[in-house]
MILUMZA-527113 format. One record per residue: x, y, z of N, C-alpha, C, O, CB in turn. Coordinates in pm, whole numbers, padded with zeros to 5 digits, always signed. Glycine has a CB too. Example, Ala and Ser with C-alpha at 12.3 -4.5 7.8 and 13.67 -1.06 7.14 Angstrom:
<rs>
+01319-00569+00780+01230-00450+00780+01320-00330+00780+01424-00332+00846+01131-00447+00905
+01285-00225+00708+01367-00106+00714+01290+00003+00787+01341+00114+00804+01408-00060+00572
</rs>
This chain:
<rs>
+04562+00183-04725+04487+00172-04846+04526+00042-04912+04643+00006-04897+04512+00294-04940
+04450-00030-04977+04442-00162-05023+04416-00179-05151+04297-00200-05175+04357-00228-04960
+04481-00177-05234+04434-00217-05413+04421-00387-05436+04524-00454-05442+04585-00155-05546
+04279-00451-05449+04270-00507-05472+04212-00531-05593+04104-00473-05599+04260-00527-05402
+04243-00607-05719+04200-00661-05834+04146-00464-05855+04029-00430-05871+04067-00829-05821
+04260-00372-05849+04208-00215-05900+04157-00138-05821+04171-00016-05812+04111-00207-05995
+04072-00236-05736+04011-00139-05658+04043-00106-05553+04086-00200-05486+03914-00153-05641
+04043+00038-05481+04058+00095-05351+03975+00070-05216+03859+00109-05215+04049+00216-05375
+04017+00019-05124+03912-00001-05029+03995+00075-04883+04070+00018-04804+03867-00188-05018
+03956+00205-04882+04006+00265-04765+03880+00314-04662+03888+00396-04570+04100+00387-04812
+03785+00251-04698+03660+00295-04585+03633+00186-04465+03558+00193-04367+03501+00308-04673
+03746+00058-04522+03715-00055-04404+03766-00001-04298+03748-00101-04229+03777-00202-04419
+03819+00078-04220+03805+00115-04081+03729+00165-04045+03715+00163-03923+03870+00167-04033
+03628+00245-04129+03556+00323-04069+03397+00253-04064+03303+00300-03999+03574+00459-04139
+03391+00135-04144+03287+00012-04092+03287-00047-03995+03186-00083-03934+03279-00085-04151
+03472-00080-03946+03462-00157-03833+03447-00044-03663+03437-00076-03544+03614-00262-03848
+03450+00058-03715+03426+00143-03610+03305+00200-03572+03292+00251-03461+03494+00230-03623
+03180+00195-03684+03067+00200-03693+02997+00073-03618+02908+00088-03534+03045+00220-03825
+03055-00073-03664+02967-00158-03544+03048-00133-03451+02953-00100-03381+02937-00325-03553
+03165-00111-03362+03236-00133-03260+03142-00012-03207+03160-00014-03086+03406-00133-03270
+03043+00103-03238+02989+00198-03172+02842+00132-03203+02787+00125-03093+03030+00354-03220
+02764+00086-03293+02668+00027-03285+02657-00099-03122+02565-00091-03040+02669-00029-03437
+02753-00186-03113+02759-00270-03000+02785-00199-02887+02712-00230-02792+02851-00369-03013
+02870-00109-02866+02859-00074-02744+02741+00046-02667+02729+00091-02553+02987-00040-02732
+02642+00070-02838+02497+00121-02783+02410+00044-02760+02327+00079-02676+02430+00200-02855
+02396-00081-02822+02376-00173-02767+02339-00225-02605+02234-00232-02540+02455-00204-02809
+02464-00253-02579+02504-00301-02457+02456-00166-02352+02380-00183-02256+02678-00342-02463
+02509-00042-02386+02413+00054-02309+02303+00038-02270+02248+00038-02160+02389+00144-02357
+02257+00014-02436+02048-00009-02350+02015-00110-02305+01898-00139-02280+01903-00004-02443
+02122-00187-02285+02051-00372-02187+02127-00304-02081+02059-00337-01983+02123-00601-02243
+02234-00224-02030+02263-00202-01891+02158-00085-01842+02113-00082-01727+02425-00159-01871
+02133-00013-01917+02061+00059-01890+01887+00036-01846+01797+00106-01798+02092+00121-01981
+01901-00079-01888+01739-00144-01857+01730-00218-01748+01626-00250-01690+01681-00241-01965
+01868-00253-01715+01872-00310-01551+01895-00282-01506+01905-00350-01404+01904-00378-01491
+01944-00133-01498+01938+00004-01409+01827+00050-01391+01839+00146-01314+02002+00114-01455
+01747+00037-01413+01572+00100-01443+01519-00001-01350+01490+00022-01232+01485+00087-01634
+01502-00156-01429+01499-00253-01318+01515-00245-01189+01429-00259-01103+01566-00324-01333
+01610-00227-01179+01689-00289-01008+01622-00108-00952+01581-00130-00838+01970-00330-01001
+01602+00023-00978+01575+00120-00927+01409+00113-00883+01357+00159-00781+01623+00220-01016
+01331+00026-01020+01169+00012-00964+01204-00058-00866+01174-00008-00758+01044-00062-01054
+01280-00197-00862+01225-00300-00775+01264-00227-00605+01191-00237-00507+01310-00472-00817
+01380-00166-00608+01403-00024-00492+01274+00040-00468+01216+00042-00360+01509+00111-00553
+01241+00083-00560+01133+00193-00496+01015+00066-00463+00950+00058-00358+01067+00349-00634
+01009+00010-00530+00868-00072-00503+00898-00134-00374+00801-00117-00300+00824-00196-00623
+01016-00214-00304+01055-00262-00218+01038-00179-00068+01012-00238+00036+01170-00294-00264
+01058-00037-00075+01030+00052-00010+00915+00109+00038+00883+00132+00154+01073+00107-00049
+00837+00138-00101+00664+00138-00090+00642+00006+00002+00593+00027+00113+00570+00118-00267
+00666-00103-00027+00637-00197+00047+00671-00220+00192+00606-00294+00266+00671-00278-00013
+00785-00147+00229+00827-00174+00341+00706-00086+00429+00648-00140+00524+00987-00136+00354
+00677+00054+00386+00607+00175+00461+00484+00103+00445+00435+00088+00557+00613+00343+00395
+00416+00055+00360+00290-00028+00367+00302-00123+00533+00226-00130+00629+00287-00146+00206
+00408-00169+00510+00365-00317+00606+00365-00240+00767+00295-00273+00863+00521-00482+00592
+00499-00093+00759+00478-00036+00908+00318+00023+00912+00258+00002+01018+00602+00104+00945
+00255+00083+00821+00152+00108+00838+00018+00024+00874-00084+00038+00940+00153+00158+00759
+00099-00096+00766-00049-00221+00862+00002-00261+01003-00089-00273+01086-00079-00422+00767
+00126-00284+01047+00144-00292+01144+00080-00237+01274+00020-00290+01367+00227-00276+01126
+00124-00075+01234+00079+00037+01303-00131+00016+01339-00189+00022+01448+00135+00187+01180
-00177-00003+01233-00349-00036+01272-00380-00109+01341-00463-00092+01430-00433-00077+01190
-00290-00256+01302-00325-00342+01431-00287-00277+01588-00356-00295+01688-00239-00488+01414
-00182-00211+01584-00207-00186+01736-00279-00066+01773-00307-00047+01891-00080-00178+01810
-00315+00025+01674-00439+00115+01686-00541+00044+01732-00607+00073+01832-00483+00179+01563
-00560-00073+01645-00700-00089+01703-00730-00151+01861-00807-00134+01956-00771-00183+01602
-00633-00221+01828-00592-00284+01958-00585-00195+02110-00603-00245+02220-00448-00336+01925
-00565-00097+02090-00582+00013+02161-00709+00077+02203-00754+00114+02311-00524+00088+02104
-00765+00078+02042-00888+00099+02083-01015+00028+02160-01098+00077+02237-00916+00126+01997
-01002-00086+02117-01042-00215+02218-01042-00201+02348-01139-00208+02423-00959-00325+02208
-00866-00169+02390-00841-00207+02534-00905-00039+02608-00907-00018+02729-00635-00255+02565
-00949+00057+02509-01012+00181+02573-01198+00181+02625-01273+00251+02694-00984+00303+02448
-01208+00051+02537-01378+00021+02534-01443-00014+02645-01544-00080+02620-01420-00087+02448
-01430-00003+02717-01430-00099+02857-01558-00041+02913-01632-00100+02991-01283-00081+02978
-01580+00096+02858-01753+00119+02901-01839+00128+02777-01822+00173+02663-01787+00274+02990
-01943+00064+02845-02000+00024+02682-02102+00167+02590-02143+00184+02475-02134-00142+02710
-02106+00243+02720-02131+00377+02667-02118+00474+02550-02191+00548+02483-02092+00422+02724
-01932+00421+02563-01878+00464+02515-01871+00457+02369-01814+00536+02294-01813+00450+02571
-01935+00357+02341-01865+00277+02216-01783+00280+02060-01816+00296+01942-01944+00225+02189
-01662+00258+02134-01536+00289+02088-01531+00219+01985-01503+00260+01872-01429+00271+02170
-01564+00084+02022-01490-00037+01924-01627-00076+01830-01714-00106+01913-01417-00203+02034
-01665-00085+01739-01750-00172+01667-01831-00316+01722-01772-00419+01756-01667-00205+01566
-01920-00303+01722-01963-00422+01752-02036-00492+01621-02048-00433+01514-02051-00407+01875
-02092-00650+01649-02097-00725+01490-02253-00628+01461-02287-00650+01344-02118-00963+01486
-02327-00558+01512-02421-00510+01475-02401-00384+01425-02488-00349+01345-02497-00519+01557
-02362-00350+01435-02250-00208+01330-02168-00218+01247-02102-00125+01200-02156-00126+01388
-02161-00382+01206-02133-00436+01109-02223-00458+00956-02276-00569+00956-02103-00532+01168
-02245-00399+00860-02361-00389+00703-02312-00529+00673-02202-00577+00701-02323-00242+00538
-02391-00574+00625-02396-00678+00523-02301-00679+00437-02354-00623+00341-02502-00678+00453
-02172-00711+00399-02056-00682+00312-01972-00599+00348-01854-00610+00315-02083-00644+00201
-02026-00482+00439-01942-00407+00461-01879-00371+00639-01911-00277+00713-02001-00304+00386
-01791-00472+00662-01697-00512+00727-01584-00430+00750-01536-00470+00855-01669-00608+00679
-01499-00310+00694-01425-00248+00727-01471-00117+00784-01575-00051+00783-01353-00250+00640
-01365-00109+00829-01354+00044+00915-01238+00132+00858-01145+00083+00794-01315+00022+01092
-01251+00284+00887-01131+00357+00891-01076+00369+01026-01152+00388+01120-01150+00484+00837
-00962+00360+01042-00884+00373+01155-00809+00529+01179-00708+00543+01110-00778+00257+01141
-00840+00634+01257-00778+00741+01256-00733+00782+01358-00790+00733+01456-00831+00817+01214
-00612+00890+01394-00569+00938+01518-00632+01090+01510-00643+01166+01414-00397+00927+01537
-00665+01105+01630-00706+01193+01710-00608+01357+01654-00489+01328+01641-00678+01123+01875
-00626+01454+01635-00523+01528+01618-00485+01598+01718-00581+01599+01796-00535+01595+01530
-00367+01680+01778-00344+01751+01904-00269+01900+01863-00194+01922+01767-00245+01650+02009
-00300+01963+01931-00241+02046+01916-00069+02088+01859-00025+02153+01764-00277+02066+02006
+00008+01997+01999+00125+01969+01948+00119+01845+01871+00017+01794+01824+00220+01965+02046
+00296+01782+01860+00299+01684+01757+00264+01555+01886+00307+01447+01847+00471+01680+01652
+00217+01549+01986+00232+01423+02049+00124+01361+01982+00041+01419+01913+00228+01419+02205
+00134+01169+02020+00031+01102+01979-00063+01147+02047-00047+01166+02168+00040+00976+01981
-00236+01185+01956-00343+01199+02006-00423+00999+02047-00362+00894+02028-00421+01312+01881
-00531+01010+02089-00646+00873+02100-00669+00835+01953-00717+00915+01873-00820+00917+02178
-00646+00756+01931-00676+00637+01831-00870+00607+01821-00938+00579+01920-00577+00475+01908
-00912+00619+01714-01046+00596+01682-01133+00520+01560-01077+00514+01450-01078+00702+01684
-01270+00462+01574-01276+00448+01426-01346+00548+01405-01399+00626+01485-01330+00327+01361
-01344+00542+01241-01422+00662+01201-01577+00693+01189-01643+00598+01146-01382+00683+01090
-01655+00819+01220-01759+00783+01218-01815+00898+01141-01756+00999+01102-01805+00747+01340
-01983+00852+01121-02013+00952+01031-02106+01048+01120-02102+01021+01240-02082+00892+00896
-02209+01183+01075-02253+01276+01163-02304+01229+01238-02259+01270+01345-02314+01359+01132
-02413+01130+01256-02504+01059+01350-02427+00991+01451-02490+00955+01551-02594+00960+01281
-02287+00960+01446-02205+00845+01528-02243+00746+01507-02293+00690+01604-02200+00840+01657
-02242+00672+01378-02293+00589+01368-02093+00566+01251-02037+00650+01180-02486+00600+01321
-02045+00412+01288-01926+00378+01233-01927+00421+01116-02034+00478+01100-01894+00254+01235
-01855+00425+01011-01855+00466+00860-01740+00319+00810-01617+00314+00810-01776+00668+00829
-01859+00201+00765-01781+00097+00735-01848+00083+00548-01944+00120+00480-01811-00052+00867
-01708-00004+00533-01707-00004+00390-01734-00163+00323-01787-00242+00401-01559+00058+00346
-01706-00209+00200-01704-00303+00154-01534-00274+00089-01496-00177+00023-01837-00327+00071
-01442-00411+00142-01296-00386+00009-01351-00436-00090-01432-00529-00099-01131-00472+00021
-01280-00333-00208-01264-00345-00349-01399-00262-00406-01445-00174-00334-01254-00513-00396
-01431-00275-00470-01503-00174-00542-01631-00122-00495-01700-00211-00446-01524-00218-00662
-01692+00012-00494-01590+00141-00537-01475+00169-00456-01448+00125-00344-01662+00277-00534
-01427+00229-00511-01299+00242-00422-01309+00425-00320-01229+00517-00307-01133+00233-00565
-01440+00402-00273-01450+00538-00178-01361+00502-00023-01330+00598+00047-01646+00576-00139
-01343+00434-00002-01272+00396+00150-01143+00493+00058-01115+00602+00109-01236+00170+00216
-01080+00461-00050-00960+00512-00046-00933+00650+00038-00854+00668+00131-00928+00524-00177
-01023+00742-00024-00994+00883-00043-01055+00906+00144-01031+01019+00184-01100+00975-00210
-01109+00834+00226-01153+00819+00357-01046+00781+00445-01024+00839+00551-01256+00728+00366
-00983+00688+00403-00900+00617+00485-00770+00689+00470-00669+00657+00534-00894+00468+00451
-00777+00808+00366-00592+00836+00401-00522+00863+00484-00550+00949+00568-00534+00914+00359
-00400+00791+00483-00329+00860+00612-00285+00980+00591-00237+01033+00492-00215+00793+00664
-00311+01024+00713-00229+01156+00752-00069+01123+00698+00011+01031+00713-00235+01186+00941
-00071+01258+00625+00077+01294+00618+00131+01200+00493+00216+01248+00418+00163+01260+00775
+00082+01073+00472+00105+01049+00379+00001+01005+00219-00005+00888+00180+00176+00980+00435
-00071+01117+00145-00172+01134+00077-00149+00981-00058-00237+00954-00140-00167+01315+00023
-00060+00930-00052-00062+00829-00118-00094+00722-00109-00097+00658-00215+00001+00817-00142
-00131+00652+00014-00169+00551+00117-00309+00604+00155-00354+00718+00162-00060+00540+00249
-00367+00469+00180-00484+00477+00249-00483+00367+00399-00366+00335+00419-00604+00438+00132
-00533+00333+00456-00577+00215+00538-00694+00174+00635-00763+00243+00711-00492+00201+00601
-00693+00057+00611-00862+00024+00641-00804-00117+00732-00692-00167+00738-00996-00019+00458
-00911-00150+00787-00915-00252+00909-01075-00323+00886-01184-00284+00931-00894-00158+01084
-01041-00438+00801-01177-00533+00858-01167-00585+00909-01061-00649+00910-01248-00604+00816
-01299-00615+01031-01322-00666+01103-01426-00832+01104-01544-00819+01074-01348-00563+01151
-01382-00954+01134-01469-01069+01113-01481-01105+01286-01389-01148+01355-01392-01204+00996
-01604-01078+01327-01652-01169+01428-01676-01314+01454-01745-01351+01359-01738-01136+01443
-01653-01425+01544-01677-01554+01528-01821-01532+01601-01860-01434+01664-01560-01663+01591
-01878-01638+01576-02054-01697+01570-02004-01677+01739-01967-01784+01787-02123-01911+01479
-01999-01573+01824-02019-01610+01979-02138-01575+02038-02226-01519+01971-01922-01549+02065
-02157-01609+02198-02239-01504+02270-02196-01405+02325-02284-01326+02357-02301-01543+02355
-02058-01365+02360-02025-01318+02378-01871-01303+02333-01777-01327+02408-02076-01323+02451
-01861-01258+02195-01707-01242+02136-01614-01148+02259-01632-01039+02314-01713-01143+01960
-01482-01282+02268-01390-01216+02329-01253-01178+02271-01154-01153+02340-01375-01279+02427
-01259-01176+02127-01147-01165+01995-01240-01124+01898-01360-01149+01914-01058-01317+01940
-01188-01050+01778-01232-01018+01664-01101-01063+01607-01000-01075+01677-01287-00874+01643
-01104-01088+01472-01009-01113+01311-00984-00956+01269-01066-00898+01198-01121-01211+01152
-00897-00909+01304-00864-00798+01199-00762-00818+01082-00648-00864+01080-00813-00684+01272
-00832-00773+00999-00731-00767+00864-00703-00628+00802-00783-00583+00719-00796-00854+00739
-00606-00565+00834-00570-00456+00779-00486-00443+00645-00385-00495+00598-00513-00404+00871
-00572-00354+00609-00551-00327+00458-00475-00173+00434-00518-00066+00475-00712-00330+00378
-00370-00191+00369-00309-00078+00360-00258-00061+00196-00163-00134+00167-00194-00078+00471
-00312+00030+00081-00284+00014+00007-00260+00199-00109-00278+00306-00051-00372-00105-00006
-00237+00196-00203-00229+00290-00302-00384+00377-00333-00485+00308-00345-00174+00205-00429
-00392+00479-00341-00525+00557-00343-00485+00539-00521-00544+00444-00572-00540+00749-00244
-00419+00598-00590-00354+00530-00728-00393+00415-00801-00413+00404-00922-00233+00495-00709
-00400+00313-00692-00386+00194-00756-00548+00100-00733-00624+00109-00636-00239+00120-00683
-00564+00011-00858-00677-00082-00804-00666-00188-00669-00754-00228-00592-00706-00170-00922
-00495-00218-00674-00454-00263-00555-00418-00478-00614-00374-00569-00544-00615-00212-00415
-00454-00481-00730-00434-00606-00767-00303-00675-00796-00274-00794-00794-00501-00615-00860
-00223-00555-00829-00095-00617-00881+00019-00522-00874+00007-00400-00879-00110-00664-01026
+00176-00615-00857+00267-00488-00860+00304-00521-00958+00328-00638-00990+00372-00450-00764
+00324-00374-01060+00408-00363-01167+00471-00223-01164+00429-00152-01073+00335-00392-01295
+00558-00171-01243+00594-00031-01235+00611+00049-01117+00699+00015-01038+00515+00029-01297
+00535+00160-01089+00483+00209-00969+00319+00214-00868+00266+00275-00776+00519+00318-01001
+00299+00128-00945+00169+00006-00869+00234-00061-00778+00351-00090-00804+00094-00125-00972
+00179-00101-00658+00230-00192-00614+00083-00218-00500+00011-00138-00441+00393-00158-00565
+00085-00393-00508-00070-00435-00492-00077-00389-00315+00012-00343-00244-00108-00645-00536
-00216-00422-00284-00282-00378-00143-00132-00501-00031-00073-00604-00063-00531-00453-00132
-00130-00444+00053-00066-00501+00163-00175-00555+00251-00241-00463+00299+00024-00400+00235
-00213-00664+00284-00296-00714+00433-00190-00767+00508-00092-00829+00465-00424-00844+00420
-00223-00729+00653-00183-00768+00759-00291-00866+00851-00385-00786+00859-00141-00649+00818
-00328-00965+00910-00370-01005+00986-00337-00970+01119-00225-00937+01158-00365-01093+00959
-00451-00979+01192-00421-00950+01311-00524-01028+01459-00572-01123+01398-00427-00793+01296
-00567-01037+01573-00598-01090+01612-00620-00998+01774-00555-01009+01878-00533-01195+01570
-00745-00904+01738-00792-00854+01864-00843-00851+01982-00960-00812+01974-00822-00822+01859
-00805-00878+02106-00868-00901+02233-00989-00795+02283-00985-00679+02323-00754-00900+02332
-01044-00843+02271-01213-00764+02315-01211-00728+02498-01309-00676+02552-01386-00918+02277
</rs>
């Protein structure tokens, strides 16, 4: 206790213990915000990683499917005339089997057998088409660009693998934008 000029001042410890707990709440919520930080950029880093095996994974779907085309009967693979005006992508799907083995790789088609191709970006109906199996959060799509040939012996694939969630433009939070893969198919 302190008498100065009369007066009593016995509450100064308990000011300086009030900021010494004000600062170290403080400092909580800036560590605590780069704990939050560093945990999105984890999860987002991860989302990202399963994106890129999944574009990965299409290119050699399709690629597969290609090297199955070989009768034209059949027609497995897309050709540029089953290609719409803008709408350039495909869904890429596996076959299901009974057991868990890999089934045949296909694109998708609609009742007539006729391909079921899309335009990327808006509307966003490919999403809810293209999901993958097993994982309902993901979608993926495969466009296809033909070069001016007479007989194309490569197609441009660009696989798109992205958030059914998301518009696909940007990562922030738990957004995280469309993944493309390029790829480069032998006919």
């Amino acid at each position: 206790m302190m008498n100065i000029g009369g007066n009593k001042y016995e509450a100064l410890g308990f000011v300086e213990a009030l900021i010494a707990i004000m600062v170290v709440g403080i400092s909580s919520v800036v560590l605590m915000q780069i704990a939050v930080g560093t945990m999105q950029s984890m999860v987002q880093n991860d989302l990202i990683d399963k994106m890129t095996q999944y574009a990965v994974e299409g290119a050699e779907m399709a690629q597969d499917i290609a090297n199955r085309d070989l009768d034209p009967s059949e027609n497995l693979f897309p050709d540029p005339a089953d290609i719409g005006v803008g709408k350039e992508c495909f869904v890429l799907m596996e076959e299901e089997t009974e057991d868990d083995s890999k089934g045949k790789f296909y694109f998708m088609k609609d009742t007539e057998s006729a391909f079921l191709n899309y335009a990327y970006g808006e509307p966003y109906e490919y999403k809810t088409t293209g999901m993958i199996p097993g994982d309902e959060d993901l979608f993926r799509i495969i466009c296809l660009q033909y070069e001016e040939l007479v007989e194309p012996k490569y197609v441009i694939g660009k696989v798109i693998v992205g958030q059914i969630s998301s518009d696909g433009t940007i990562t922030r939070g738990n957004q995280v934008k469309d993944y493309t893969y390029f790829t480069v198919i032998k006919l």
